[in-house]
mmCIF entry with sequence, helices, sheets and N, C-alpha, C, O atoms, coordinates in Angstrom:
data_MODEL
# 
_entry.id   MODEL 
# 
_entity.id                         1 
_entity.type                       polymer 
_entity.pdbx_number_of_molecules   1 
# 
_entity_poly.entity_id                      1 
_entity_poly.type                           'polypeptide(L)' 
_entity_poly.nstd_linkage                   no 
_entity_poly.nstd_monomer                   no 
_entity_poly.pdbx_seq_one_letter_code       
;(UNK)(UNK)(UNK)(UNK)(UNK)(UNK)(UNK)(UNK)(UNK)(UNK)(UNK)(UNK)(UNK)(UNK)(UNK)(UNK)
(UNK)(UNK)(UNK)(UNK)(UNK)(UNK)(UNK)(UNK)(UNK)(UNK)(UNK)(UNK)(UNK)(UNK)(UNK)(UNK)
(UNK)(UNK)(UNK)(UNK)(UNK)(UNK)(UNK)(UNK)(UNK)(UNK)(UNK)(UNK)(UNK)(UNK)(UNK)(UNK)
;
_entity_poly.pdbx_seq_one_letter_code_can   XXXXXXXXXXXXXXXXXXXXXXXXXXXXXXXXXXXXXXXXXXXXXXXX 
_entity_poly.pdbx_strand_id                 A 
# 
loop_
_entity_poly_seq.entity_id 
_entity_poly_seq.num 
_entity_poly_seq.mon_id 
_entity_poly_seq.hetero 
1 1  UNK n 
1 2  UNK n 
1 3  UNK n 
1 4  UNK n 
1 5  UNK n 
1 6  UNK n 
1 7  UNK n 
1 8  UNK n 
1 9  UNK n 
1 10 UNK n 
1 11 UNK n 
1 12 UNK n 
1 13 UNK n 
1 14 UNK n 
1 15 UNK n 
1 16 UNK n 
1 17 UNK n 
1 18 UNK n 
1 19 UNK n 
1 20 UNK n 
1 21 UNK n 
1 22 UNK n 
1 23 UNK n 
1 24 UNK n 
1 25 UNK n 
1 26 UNK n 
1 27 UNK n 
1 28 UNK n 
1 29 UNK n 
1 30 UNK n 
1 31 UNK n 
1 32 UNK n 
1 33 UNK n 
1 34 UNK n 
1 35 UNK n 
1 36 UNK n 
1 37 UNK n 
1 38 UNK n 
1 39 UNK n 
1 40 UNK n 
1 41 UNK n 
1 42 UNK n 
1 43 UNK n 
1 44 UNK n 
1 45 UNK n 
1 46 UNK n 
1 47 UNK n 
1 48 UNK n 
# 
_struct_asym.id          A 
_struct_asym.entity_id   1 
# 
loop_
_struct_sheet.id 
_struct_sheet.type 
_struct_sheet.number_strands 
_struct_sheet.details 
AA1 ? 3 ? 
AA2 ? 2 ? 
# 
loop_
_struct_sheet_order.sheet_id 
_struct_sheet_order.range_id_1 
_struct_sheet_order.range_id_2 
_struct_sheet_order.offset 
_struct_sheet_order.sense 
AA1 1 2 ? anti-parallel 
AA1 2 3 ? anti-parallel 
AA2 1 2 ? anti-parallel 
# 
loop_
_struct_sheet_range.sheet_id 
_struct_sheet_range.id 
_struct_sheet_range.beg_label_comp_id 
_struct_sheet_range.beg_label_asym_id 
_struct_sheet_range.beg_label_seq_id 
_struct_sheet_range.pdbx_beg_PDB_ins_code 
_struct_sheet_range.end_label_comp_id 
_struct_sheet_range.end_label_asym_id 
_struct_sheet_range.end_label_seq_id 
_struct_sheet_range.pdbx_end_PDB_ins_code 
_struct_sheet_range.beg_auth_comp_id 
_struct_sheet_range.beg_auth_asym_id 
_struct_sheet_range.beg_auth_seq_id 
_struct_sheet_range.end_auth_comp_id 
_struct_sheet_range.end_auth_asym_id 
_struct_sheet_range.end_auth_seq_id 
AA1 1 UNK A 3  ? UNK A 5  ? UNK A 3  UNK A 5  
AA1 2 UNK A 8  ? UNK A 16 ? UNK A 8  UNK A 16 
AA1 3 UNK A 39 ? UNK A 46 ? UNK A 39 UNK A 46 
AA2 1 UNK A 20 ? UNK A 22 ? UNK A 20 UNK A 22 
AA2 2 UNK A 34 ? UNK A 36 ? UNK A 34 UNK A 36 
# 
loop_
_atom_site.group_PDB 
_atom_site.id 
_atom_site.type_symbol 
_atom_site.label_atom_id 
_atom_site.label_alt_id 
_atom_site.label_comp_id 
_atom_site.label_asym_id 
_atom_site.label_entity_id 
_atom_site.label_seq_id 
_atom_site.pdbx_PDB_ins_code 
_atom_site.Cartn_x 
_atom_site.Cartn_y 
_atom_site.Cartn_z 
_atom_site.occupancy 
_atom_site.B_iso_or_equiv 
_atom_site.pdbx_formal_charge 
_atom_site.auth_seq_id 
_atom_site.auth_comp_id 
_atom_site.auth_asym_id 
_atom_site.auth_atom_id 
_atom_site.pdbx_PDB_model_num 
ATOM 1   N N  . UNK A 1 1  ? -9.270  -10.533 -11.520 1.00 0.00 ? 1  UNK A N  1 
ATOM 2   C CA . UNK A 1 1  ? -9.941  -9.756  -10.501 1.00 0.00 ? 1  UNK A CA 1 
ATOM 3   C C  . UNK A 1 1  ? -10.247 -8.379  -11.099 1.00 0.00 ? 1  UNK A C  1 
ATOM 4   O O  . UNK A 1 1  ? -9.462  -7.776  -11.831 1.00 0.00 ? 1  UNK A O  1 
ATOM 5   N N  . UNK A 1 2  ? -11.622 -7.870  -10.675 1.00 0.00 ? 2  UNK A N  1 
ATOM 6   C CA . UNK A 1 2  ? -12.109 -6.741  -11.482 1.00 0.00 ? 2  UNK A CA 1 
ATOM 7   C C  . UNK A 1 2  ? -12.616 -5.695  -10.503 1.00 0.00 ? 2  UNK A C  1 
ATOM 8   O O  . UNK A 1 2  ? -13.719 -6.164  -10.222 1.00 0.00 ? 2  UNK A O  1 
ATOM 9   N N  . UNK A 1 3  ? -12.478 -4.400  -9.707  1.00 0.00 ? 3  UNK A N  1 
ATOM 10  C CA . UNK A 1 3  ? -13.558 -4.340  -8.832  1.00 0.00 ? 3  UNK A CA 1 
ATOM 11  C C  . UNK A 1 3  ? -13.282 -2.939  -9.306  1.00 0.00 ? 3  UNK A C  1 
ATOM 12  O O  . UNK A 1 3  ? -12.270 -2.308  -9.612  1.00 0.00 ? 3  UNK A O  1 
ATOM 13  N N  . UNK A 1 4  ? -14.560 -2.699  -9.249  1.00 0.00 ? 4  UNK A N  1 
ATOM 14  C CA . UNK A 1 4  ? -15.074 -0.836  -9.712  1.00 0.00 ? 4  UNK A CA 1 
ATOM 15  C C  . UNK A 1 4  ? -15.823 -0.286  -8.232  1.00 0.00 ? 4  UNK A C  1 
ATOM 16  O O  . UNK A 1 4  ? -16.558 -0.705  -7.338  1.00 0.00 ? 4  UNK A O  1 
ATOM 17  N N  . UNK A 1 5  ? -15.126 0.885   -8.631  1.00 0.00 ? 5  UNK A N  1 
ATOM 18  C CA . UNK A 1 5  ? -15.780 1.947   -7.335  1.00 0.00 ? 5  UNK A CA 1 
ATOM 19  C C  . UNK A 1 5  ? -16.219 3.282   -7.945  1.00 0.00 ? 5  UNK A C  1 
ATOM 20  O O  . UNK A 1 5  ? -15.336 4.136   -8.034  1.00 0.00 ? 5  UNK A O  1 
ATOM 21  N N  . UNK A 1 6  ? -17.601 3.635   -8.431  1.00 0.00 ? 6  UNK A N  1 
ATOM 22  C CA . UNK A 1 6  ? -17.314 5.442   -8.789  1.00 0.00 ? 6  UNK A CA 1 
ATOM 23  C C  . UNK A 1 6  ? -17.070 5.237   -10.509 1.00 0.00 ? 6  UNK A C  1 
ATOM 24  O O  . UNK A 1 6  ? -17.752 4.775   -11.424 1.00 0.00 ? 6  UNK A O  1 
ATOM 25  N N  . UNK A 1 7  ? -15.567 5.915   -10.379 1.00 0.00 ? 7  UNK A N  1 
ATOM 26  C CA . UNK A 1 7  ? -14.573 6.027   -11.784 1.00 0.00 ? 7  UNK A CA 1 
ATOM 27  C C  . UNK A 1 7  ? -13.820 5.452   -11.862 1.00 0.00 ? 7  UNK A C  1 
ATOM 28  O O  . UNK A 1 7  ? -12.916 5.468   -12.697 1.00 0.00 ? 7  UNK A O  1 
ATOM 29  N N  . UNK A 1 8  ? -14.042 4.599   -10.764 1.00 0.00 ? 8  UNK A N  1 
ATOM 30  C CA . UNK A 1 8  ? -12.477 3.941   -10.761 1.00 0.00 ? 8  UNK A CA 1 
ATOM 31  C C  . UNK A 1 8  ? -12.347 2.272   -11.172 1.00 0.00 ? 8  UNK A C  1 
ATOM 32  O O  . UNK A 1 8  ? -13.357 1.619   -10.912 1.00 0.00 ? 8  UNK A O  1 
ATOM 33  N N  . UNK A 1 9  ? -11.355 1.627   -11.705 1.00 0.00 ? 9  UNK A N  1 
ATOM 34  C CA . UNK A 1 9  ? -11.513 0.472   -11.865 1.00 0.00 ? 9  UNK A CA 1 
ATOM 35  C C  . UNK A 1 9  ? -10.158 -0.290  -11.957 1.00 0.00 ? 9  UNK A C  1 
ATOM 36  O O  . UNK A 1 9  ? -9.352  -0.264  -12.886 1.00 0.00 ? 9  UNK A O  1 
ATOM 37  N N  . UNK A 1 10 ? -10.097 -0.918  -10.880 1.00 0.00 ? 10 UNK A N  1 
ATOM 38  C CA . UNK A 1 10 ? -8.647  -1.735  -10.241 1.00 0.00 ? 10 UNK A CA 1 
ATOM 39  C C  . UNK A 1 10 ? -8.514  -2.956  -11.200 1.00 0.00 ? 10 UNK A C  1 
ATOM 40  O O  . UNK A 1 10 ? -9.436  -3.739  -11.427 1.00 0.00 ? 10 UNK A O  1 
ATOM 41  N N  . UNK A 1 11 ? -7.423  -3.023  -11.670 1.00 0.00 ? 11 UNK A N  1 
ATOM 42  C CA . UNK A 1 11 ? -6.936  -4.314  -12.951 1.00 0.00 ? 11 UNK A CA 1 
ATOM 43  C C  . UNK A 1 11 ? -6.351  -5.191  -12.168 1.00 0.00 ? 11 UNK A C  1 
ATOM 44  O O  . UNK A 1 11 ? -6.772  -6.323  -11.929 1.00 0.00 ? 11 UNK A O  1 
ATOM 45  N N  . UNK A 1 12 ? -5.285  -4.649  -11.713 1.00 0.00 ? 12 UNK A N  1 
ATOM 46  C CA . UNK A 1 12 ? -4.925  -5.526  -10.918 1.00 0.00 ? 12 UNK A CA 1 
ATOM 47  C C  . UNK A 1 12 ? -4.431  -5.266  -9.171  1.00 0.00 ? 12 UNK A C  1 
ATOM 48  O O  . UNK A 1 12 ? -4.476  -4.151  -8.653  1.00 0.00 ? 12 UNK A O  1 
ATOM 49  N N  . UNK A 1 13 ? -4.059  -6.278  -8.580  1.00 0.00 ? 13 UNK A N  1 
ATOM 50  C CA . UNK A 1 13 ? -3.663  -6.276  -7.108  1.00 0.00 ? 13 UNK A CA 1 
ATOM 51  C C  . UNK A 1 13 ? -2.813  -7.632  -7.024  1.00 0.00 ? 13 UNK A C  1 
ATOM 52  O O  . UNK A 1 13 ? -3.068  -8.799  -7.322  1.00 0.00 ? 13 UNK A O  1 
ATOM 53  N N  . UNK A 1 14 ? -1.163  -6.668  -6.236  1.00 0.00 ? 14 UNK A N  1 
ATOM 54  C CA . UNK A 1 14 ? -0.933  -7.607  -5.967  1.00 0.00 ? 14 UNK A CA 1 
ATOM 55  C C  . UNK A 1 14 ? 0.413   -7.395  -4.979  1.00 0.00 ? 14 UNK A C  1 
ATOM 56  O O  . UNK A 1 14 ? 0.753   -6.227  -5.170  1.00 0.00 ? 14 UNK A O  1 
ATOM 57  N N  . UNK A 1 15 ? 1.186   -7.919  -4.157  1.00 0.00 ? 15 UNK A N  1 
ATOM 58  C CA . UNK A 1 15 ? 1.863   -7.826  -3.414  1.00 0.00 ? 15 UNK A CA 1 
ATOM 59  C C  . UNK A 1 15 ? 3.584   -7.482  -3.802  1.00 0.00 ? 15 UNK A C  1 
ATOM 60  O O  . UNK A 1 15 ? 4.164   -8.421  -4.346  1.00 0.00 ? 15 UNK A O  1 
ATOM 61  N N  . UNK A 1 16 ? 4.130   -6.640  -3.639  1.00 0.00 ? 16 UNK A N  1 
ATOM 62  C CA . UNK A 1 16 ? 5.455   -6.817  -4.359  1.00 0.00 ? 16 UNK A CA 1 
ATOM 63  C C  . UNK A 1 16 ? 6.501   -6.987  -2.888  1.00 0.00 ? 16 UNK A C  1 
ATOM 64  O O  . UNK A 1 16 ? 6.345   -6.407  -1.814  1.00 0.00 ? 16 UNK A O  1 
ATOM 65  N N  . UNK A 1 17 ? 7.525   -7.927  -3.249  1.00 0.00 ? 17 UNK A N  1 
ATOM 66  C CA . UNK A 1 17 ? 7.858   -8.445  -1.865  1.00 0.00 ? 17 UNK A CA 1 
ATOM 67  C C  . UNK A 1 17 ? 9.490   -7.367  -1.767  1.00 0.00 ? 17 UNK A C  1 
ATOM 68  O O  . UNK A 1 17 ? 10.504  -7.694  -2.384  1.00 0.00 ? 17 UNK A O  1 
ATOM 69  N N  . UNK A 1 18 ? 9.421   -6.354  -1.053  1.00 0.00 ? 18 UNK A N  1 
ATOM 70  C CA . UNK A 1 18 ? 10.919  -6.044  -0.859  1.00 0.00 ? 18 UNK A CA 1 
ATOM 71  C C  . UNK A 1 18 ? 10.875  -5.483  0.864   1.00 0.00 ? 18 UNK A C  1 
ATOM 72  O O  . UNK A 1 18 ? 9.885   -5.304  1.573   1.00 0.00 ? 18 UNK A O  1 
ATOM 73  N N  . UNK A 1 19 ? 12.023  -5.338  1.120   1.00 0.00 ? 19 UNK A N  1 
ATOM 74  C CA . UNK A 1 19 ? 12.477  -5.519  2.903   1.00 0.00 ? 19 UNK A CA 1 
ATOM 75  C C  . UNK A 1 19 ? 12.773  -3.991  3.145   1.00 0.00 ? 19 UNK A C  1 
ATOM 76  O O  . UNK A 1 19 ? 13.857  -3.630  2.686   1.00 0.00 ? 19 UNK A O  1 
ATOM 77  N N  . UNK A 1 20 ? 11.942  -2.916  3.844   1.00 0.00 ? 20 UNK A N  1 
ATOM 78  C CA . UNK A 1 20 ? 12.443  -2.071  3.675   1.00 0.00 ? 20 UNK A CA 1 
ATOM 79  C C  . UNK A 1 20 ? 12.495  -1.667  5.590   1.00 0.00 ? 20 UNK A C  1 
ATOM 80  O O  . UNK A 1 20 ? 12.415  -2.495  6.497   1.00 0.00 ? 20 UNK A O  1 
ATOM 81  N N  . UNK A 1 21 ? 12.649  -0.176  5.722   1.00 0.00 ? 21 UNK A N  1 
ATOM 82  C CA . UNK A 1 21 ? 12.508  -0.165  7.349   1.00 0.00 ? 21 UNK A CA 1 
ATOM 83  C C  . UNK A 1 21 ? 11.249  1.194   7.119   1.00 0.00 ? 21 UNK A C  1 
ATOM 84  O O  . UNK A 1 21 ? 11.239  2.070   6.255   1.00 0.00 ? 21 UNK A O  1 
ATOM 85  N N  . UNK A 1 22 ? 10.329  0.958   8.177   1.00 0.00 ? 22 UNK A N  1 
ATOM 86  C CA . UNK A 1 22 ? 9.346   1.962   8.756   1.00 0.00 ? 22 UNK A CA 1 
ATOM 87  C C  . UNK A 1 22 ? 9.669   2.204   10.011  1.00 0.00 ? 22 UNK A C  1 
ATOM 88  O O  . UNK A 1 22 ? 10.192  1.437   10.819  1.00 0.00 ? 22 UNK A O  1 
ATOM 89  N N  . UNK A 1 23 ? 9.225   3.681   10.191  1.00 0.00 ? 23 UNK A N  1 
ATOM 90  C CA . UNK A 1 23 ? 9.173   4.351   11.662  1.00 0.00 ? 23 UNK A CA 1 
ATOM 91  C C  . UNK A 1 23 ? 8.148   4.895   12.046  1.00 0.00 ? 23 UNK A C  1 
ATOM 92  O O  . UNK A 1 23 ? 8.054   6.105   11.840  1.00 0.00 ? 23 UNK A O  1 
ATOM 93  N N  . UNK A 1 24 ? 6.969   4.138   12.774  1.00 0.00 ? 24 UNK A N  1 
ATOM 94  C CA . UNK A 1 24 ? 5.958   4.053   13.472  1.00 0.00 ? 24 UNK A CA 1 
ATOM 95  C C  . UNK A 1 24 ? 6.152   5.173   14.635  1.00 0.00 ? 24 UNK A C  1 
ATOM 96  O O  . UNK A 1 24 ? 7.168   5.286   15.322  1.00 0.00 ? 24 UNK A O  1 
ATOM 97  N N  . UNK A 1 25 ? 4.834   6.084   14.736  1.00 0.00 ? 25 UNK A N  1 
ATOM 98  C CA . UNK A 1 25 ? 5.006   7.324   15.982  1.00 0.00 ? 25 UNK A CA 1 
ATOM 99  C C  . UNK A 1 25 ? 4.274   6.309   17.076  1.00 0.00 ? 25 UNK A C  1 
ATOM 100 O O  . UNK A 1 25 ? 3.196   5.746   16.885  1.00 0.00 ? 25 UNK A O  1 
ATOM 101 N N  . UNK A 1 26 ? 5.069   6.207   18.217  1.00 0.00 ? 26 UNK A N  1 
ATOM 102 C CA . UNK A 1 26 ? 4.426   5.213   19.395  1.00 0.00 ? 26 UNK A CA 1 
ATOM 103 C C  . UNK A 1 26 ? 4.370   6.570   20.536  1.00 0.00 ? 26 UNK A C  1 
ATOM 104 O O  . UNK A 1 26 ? 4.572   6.211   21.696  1.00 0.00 ? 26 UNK A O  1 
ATOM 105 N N  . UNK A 1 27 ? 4.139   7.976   20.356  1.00 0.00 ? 27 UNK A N  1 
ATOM 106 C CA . UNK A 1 27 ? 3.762   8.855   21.151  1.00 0.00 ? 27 UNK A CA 1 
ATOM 107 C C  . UNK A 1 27 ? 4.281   10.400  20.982  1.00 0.00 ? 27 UNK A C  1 
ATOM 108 O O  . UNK A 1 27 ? 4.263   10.714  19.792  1.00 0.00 ? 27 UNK A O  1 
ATOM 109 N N  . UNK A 1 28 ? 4.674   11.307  21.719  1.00 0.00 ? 28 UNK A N  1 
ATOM 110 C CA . UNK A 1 28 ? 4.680   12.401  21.186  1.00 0.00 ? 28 UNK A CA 1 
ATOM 111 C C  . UNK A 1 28 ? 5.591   12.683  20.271  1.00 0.00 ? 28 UNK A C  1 
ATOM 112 O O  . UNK A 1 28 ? 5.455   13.369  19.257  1.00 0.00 ? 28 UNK A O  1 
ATOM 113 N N  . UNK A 1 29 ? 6.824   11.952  20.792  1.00 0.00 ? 29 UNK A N  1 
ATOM 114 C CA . UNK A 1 29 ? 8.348   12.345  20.033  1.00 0.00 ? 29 UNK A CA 1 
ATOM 115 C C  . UNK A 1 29 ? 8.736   10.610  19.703  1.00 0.00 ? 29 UNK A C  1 
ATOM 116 O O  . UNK A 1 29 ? 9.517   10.402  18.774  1.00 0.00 ? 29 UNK A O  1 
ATOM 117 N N  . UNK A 1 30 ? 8.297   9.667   20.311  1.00 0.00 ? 30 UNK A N  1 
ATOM 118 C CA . UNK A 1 30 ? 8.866   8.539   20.243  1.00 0.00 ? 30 UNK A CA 1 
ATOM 119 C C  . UNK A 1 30 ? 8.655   8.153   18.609  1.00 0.00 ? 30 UNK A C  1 
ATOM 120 O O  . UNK A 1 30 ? 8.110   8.924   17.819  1.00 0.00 ? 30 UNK A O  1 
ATOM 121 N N  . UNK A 1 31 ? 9.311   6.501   18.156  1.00 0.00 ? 31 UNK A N  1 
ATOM 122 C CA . UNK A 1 31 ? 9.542   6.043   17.046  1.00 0.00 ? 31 UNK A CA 1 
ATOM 123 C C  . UNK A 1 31 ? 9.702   4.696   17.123  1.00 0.00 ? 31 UNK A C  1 
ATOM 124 O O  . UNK A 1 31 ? 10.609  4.232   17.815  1.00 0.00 ? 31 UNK A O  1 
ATOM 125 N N  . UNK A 1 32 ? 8.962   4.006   16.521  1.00 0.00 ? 32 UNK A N  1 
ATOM 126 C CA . UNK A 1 32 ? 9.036   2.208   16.934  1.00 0.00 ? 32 UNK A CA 1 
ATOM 127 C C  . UNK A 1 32 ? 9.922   2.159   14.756  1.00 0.00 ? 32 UNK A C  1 
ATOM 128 O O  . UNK A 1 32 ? 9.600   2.773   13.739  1.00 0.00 ? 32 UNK A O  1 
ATOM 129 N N  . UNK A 1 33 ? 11.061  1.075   15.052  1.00 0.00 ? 33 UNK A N  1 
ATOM 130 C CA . UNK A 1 33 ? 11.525  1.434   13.648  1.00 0.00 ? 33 UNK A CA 1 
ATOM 131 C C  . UNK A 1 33 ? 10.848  -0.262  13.545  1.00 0.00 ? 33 UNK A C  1 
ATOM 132 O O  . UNK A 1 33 ? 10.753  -1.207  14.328  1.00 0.00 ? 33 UNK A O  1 
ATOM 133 N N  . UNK A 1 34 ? 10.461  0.006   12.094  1.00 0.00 ? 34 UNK A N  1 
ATOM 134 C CA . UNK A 1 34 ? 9.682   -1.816  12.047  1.00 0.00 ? 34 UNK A CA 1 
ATOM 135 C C  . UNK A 1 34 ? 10.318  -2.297  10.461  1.00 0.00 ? 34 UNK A C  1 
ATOM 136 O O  . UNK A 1 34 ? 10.364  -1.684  9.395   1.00 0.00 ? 34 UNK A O  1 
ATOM 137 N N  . UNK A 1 35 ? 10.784  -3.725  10.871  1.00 0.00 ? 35 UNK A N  1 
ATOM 138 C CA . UNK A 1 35 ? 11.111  -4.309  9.368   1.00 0.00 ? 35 UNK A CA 1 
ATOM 139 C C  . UNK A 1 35 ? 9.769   -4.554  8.531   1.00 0.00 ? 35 UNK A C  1 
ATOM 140 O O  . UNK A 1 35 ? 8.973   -5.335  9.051   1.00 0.00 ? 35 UNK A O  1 
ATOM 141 N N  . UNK A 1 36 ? 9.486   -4.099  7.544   1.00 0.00 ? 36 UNK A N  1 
ATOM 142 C CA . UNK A 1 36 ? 8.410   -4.340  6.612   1.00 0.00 ? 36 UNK A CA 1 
ATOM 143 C C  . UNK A 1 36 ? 8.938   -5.129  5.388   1.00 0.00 ? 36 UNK A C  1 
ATOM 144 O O  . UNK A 1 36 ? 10.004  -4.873  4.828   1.00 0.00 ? 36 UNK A O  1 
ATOM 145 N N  . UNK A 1 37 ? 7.954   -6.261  4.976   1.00 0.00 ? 37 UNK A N  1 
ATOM 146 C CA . UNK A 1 37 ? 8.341   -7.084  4.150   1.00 0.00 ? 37 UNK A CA 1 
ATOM 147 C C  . UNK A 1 37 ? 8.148   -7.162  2.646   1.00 0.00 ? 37 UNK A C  1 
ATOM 148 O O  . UNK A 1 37 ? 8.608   -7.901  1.775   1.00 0.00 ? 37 UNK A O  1 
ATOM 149 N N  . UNK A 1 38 ? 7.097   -5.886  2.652   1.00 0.00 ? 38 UNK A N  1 
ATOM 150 C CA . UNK A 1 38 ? 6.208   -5.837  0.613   1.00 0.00 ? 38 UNK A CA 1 
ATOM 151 C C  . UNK A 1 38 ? 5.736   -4.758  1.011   1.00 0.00 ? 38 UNK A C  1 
ATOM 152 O O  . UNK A 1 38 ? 5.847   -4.145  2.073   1.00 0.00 ? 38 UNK A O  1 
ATOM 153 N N  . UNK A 1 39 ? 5.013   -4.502  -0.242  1.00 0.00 ? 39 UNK A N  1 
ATOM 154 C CA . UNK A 1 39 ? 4.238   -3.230  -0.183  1.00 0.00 ? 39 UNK A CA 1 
ATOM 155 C C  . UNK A 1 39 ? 3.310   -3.848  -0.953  1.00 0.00 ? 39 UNK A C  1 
ATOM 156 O O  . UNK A 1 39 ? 3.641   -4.766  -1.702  1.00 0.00 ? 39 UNK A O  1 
ATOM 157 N N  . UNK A 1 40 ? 1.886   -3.363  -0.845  1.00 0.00 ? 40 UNK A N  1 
ATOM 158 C CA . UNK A 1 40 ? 1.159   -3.623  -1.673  1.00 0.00 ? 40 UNK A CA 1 
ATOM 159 C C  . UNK A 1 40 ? 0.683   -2.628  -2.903  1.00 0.00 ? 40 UNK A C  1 
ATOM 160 O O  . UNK A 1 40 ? 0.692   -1.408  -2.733  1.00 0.00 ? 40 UNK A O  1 
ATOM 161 N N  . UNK A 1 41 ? 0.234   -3.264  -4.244  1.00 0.00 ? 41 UNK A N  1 
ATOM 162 C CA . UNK A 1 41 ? 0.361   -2.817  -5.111  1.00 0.00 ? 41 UNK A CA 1 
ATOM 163 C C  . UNK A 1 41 ? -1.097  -2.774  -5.949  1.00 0.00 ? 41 UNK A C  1 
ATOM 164 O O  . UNK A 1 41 ? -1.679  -3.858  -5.989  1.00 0.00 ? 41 UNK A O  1 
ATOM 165 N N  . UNK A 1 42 ? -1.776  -1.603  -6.648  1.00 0.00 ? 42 UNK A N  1 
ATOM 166 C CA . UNK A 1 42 ? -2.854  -1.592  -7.138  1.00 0.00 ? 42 UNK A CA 1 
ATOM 167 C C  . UNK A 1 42 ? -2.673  -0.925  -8.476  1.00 0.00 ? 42 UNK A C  1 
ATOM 168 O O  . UNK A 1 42 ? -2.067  0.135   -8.633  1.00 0.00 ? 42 UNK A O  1 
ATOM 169 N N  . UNK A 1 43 ? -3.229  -1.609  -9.397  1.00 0.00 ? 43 UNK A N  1 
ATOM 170 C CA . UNK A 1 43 ? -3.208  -1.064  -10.682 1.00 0.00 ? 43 UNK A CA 1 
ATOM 171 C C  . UNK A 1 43 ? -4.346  -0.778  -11.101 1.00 0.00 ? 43 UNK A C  1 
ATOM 172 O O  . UNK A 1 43 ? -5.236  -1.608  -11.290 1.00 0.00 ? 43 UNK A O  1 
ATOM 173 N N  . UNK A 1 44 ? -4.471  0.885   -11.361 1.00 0.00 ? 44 UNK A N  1 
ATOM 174 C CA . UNK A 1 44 ? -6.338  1.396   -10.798 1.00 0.00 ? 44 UNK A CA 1 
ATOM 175 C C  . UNK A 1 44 ? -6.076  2.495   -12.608 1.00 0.00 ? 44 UNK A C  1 
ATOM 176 O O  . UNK A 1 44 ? -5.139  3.106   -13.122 1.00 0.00 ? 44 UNK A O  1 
ATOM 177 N N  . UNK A 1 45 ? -7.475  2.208   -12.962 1.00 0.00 ? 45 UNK A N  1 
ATOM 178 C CA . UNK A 1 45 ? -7.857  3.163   -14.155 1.00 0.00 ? 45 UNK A CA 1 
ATOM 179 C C  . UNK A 1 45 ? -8.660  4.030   -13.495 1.00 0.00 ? 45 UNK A C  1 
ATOM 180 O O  . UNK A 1 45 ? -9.601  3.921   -12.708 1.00 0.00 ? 45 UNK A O  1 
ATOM 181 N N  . UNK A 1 46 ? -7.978  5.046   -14.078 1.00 0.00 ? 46 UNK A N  1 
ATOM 182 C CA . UNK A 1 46 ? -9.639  6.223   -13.843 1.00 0.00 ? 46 UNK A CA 1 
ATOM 183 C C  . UNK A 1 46 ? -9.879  6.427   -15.230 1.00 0.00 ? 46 UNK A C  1 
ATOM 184 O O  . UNK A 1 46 ? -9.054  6.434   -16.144 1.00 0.00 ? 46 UNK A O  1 
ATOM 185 N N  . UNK A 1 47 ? -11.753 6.678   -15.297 1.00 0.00 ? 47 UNK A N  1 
ATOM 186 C CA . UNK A 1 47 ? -12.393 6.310   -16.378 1.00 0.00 ? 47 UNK A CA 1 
ATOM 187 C C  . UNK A 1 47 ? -13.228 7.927   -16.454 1.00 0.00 ? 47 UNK A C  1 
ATOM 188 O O  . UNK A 1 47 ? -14.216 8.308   -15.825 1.00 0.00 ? 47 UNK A O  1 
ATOM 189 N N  . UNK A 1 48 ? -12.726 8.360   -17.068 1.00 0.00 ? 48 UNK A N  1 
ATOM 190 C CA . UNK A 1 48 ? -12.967 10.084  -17.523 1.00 0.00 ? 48 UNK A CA 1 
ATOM 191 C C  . UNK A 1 48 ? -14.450 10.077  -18.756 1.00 0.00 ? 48 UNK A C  1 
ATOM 192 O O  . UNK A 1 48 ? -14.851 11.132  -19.245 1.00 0.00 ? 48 UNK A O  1 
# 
């Protein structure tokens, strides 16, 4: 997979799987805490 934008040019993409916790704002002060399962991952050149 190859995709260019501009200067930029992504090698690779891909998902890395780890379990972490997020805390989502659900209003002024509130906090929704959410299990998240990966993060996603981009391996980007910039081309000078």
């Amino acid at each position: 997979m190859l995709s260019t934008s501009g200067e930029f040019v992504e090698v690779l993409c891909f998902r890395h799987f780890a379990r972490y916790m997020s805390f989502a704002p659900t209003g002024k002060q509130g906090r929704k805490k959410q299990i998240m399962d990966g993060i996603e991952v981009s391996v980007v050149l910039h081309l000078v």
